[in-house]
C-alpha positions as CSV (number, residue, x, y, z in Angstrom):
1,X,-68.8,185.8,25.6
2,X,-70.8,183.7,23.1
3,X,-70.1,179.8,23.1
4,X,-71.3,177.8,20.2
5,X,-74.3,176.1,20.8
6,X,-73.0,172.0,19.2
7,X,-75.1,169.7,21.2
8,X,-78.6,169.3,22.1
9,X,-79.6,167.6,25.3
10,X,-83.5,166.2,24.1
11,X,-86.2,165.3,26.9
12,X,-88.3,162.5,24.9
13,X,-90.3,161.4,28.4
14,X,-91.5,164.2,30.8
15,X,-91.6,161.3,33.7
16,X,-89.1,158.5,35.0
17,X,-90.6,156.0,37.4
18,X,-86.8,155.9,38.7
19,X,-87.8,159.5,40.9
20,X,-84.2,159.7,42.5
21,X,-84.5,161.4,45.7
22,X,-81.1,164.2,44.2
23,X,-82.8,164.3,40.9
24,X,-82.2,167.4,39.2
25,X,-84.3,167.4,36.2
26,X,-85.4,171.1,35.4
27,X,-88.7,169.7,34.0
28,X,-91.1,167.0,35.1
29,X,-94.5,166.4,33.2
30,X,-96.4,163.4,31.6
31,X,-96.7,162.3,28.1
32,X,-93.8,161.8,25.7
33,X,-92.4,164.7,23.0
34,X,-94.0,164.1,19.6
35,X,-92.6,163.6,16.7
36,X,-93.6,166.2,14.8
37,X,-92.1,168.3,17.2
38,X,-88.7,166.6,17.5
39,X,-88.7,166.4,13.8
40,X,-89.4,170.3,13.6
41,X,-86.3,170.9,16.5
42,X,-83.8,168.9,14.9
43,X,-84.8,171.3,11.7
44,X,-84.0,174.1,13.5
45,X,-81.4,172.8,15.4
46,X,-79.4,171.8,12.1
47,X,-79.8,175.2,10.8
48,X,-78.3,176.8,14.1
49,X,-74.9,174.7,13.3
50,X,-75.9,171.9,15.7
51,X,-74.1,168.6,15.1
52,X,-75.5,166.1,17.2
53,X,-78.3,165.2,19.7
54,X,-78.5,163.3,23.2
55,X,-81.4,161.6,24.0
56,X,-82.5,161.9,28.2
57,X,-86.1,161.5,29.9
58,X,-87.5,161.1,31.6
59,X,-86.7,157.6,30.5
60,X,-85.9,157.4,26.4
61,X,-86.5,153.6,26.5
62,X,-90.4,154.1,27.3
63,X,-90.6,156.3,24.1
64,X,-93.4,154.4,21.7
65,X,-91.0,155.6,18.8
66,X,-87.4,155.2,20.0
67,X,-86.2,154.0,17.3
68,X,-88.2,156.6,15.2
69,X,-86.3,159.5,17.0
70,X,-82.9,158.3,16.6
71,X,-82.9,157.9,12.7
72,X,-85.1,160.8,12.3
73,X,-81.6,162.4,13.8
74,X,-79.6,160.8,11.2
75,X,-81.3,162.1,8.6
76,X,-80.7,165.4,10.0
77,X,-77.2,164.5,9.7
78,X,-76.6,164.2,13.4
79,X,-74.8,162.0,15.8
80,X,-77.2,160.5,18.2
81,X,-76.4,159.1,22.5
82,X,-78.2,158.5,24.9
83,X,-78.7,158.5,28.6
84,X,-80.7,155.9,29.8
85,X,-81.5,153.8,33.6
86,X,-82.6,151.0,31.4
87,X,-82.7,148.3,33.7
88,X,-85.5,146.3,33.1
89,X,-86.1,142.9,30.3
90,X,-88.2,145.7,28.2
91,X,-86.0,148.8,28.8
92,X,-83.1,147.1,27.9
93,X,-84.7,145.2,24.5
94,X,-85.9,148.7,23.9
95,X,-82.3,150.1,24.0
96,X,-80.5,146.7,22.3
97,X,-83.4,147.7,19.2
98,X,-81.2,151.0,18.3
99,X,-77.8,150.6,20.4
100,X,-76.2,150.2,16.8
101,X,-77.4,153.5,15.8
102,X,-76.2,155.1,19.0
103,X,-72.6,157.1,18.9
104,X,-72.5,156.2,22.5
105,X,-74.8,154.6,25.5
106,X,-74.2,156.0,29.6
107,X,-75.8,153.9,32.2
108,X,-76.8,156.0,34.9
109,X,-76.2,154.2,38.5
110,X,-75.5,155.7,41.9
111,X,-72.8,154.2,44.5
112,X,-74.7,152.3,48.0
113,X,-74.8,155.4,50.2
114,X,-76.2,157.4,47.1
115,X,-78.7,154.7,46.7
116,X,-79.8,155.1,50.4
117,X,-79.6,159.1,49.8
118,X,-81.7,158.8,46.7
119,X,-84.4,155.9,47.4
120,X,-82.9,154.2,44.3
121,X,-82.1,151.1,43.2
122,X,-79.7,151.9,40.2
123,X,-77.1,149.5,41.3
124,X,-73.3,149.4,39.4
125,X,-73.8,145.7,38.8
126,X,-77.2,145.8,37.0
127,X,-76.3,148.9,34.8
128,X,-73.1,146.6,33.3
129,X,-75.7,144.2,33.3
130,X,-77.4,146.4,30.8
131,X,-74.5,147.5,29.0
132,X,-72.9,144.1,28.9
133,X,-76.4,143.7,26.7
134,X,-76.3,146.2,24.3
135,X,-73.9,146.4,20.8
136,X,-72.8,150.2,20.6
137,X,-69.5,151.8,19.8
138,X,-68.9,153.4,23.0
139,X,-70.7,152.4,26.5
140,X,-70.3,154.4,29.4
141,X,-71.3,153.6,32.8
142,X,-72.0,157.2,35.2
143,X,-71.5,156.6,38.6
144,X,-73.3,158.9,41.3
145,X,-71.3,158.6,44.2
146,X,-72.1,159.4,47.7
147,X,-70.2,157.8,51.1
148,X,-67.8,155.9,49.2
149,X,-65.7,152.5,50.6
150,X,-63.1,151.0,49.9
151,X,-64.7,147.7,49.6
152,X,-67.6,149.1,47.1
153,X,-64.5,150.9,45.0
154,X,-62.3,147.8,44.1
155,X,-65.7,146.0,43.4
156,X,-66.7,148.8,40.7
157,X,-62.7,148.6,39.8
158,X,-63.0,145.1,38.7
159,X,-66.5,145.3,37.8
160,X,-65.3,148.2,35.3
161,X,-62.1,146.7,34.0
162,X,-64.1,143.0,33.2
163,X,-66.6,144.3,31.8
164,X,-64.2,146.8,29.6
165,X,-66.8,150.0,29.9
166,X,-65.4,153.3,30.2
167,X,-66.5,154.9,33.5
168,X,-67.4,158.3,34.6
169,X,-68.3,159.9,38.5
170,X,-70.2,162.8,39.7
171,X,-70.9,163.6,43.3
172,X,-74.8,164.0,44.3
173,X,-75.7,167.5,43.9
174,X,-77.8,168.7,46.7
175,X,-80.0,171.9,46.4
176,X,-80.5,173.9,49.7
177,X,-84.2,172.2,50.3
178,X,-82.7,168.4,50.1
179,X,-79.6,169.5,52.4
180,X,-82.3,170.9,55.3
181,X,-84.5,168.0,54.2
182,X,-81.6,165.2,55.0
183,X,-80.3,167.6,58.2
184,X,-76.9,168.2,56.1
185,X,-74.6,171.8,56.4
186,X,-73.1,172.9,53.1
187,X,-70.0,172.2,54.6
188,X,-71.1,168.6,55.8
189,X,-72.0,168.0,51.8
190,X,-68.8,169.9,50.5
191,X,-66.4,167.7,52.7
192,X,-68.3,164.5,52.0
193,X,-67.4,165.2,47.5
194,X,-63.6,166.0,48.4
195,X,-63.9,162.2,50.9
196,X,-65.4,160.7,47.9
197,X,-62.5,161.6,45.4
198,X,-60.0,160.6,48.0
199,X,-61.6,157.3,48.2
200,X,-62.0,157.2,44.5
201,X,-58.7,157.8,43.6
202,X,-56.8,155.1,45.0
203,X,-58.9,153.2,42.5
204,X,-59.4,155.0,39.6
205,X,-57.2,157.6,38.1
206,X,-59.6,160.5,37.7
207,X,-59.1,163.0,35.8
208,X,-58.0,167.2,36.8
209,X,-61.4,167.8,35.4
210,X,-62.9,166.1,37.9
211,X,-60.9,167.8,40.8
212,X,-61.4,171.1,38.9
213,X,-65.6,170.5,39.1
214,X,-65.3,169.8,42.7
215,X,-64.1,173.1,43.1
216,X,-66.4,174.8,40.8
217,X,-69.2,173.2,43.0
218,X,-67.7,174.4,46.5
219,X,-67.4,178.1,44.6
220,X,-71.5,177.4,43.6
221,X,-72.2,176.5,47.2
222,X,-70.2,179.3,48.9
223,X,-70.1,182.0,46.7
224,X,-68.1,185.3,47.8
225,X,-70.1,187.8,49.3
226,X,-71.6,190.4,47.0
227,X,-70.9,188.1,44.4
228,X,-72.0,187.0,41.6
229,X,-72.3,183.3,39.7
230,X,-70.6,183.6,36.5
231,X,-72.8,183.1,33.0
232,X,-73.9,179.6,31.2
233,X,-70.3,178.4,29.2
234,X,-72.1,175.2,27.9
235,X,-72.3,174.3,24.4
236,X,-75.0,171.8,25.0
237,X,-78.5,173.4,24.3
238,X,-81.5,171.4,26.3
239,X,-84.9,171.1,24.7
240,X,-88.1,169.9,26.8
241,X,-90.8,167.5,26.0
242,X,-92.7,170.4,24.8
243,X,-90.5,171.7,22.3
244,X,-88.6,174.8,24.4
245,X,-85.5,175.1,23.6
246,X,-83.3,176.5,26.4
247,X,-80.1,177.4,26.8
248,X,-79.9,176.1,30.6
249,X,-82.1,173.7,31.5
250,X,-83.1,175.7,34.4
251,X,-83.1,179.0,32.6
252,X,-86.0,181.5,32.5
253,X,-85.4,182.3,28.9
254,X,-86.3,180.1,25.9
255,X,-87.6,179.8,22.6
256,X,-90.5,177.4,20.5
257,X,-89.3,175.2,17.9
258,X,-92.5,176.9,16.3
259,X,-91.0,180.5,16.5
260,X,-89.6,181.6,13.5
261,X,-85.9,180.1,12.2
262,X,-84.6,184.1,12.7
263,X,-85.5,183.9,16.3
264,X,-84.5,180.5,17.1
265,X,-81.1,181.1,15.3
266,X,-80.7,184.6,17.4
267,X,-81.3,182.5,20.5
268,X,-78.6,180.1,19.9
269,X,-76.4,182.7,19.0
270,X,-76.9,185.0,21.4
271,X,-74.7,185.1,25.0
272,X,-76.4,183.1,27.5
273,X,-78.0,185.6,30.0
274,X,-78.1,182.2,32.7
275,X,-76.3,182.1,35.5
276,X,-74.5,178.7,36.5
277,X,-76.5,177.3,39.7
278,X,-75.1,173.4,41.1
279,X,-78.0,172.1,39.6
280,X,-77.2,173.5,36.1
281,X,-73.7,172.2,36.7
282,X,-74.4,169.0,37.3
283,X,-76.5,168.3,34.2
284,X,-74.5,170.2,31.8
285,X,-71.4,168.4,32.6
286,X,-73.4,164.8,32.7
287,X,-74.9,165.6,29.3
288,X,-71.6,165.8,27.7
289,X,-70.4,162.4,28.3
290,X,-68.1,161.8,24.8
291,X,-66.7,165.3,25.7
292,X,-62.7,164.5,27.4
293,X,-63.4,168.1,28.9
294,X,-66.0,166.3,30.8
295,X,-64.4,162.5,32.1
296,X,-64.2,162.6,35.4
297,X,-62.2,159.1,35.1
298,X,-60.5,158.1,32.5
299,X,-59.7,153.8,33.1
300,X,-59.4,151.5,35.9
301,X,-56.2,152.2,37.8
C-alpha cells in the first residue's frame, strides 16, 4: 500500500558536536546542505503534494543561513519545525532569530540514566531553559528516557507543568552492536522500555500510542521466525545534506533533487520497498512531533 508522502524530515548539518552514544542518524558527514539545493528540494517536494518541512542536523542552529532556509520554505508555501539540542548562548540566539517563523520547536533531552548511556549532557532543565527562551506557537520538549525514578519523574512533572511545554518520550533505541557494546540482552533492553512507562505513568498520562510503539519495538527486536518486518507506513520523506531524498532514512533506495521532476514524483508515489528496522522507527515517529498519532504524552498528570 502506498502512503502519501506530506512531510519532509531535512538534514541542514551532516555533523552534531552533541554525538549521543544511541544516536541513530542514518547519515553523518561534514559541511552543511546548500541552499541552492534546499531551494531545488522544496521545488520538487511542493510539486510531489508535500505540505511542510522539519528541519534536523546535524544541529540546524549552526546553519550560516538558518534563517534563509526557513523562509525559503514559506515561499514554497510550507509549514516549517524544527528539531534542535540548542543549548548554548549562540544556539539558542540562533533559534530565538526564526522561532516566530517556526510552526513548532522540540527540544531534544535525554532522562539521567540515558545521559550516562549516551555520554550526553542534554539535561530536561537546560532544554526548558531553551524553550523558556524562544517565542513560537508550539514548544515541545522530547524526552529520551532510560532507568527512570521516581524522583527524576515528579521533577520533569513540575518542571513541565511550570514551564507550560507540551512534552513527549521515547525509550533509547539500541541497535544489536550498542546492546553487545553496553553487555545488554534484548530482553534486558525490552524490559528496561516497559519499567520506564510504568515509572512514567504514574506521572504523566501517556498516551495508547505510546504503549502501542513499545510493542511495535519488542515485535522489531524479536521478530517471529521466518518472518518478515512489515514495509515503511511513514508519510514523512527524509532528505540528506546532499540532496537524496529517501523514503527511510536508512533505506537503500533514493532519488537527487537533480533527477528529473517525473522521477522524483514516481519516487514519492511509489510503495515504499523499506522495511521498518528499530532504528527507522525511532526517527520516523520523533520526526512527527505535531502529529497526535505520534504523542507519546499528552499533559502533566
Amino acid at each position: 500500500m502506498s502512503v502519501k508522502v506530506r512531510t519532509a524530515l531535512v538534514s541542514t548539518a551532516g555533523h552534531c558536536k552533541v554525538a549521543c552514544g544511541f544516536c541513530f542518524r542514518a547519515d553523518r558527514a561534514h559541511g552543511f546542505l546548500d541552499t541552492a539545493t534546499y531551494t531545488r528540494t522544496l521545488s520538487r517536494l511542493r510539486e510531489a503534494g508535500v505540505e511542510g518541512v522539519c528541519l534536523t542536523g546535524g544541529e540546524p542552529t549552526h546553519h550560516p543561513q538558518l534563517r534563509q532556509l526557513v523562509r525559503l520554505a514559506h515561499q514554497f508555501g510550507m509549514s516549517v519545525s524544527m528539531v534542535t539540542s540548542a543549548r548554548s548562548v549562540a544556539e539558542v540566539i540562533a533559534l530565538s532569530h526564526v522561532t516566530h517563523l517556526l510552526s513548532n520547536v522540540t527540544v531534544s533531552a535525554d532522562s539521567q540514566g540515558a545521559m550516562l548511556l549516551g555520554r550526553t549532557t542534554r539535561t530536561a532543565a537546560s532544554g526548558i531553559a531553551t524553550l523558556r527562551a524562544i517565542s513560537t506557537e508550539t514548544k515541545i520538549l522530547h524526552v529520551t528516557c532510560w532507568s527512570l525514578s521516581d524522583d527524576e519523574c515528579q521533577e520533569l512533572a513540575d518542571l513541565v507543568s511550570e514551564a507550560g511545554v507540551e512534552v513527549q518520550f521515547s525509550p533509547v533505541v539500541l541497535d544489536e552492536r550498542a546492546l553487545r557494546r553496553d553487555g545488554k540482552s534484548v530482553q534486558d533492553y525490552l524490559v528496561q522500555q516497559h519499567l520506564d512507562a510504568d515509572v512514567l505513568s504514574r506521572y504523566f498520562n501517556l498516551s495508547d500510542r505510546y504503549r502501542a510503539y513499545l510493542g511495535e519495538l519488542r515485535d522489531l527486536q524479536l521478530p517471529p521466525t521466518g518472518g518478515e518486518r512489515w514495509s515503511c507506513r511513514s508519510a514523512t520523506a527524509y532528505v540528506s545534506a546532499d540532496g537524496q531524498i529517501r523514503r527511510c532514512p536508512y533505506g537503500q533506495a533514493s532519488v537527487s533533487v537533480h533527477a528529473p521532476r517525473a522521477s522524483i514524483r514516481q519516487f514519492l508515489s511509489d510503495p515504499a520497498q523499506d522495511r521498518v528496522t528499530p532504528d527507522c522507527a525511532a526517527i520516523c515517529r520523533s520526526s512527527a512531533a505535531s502529529d497526535d498519532r505520534a504523542a507519546s504524552c499528552a499533559a502533566p498528570a
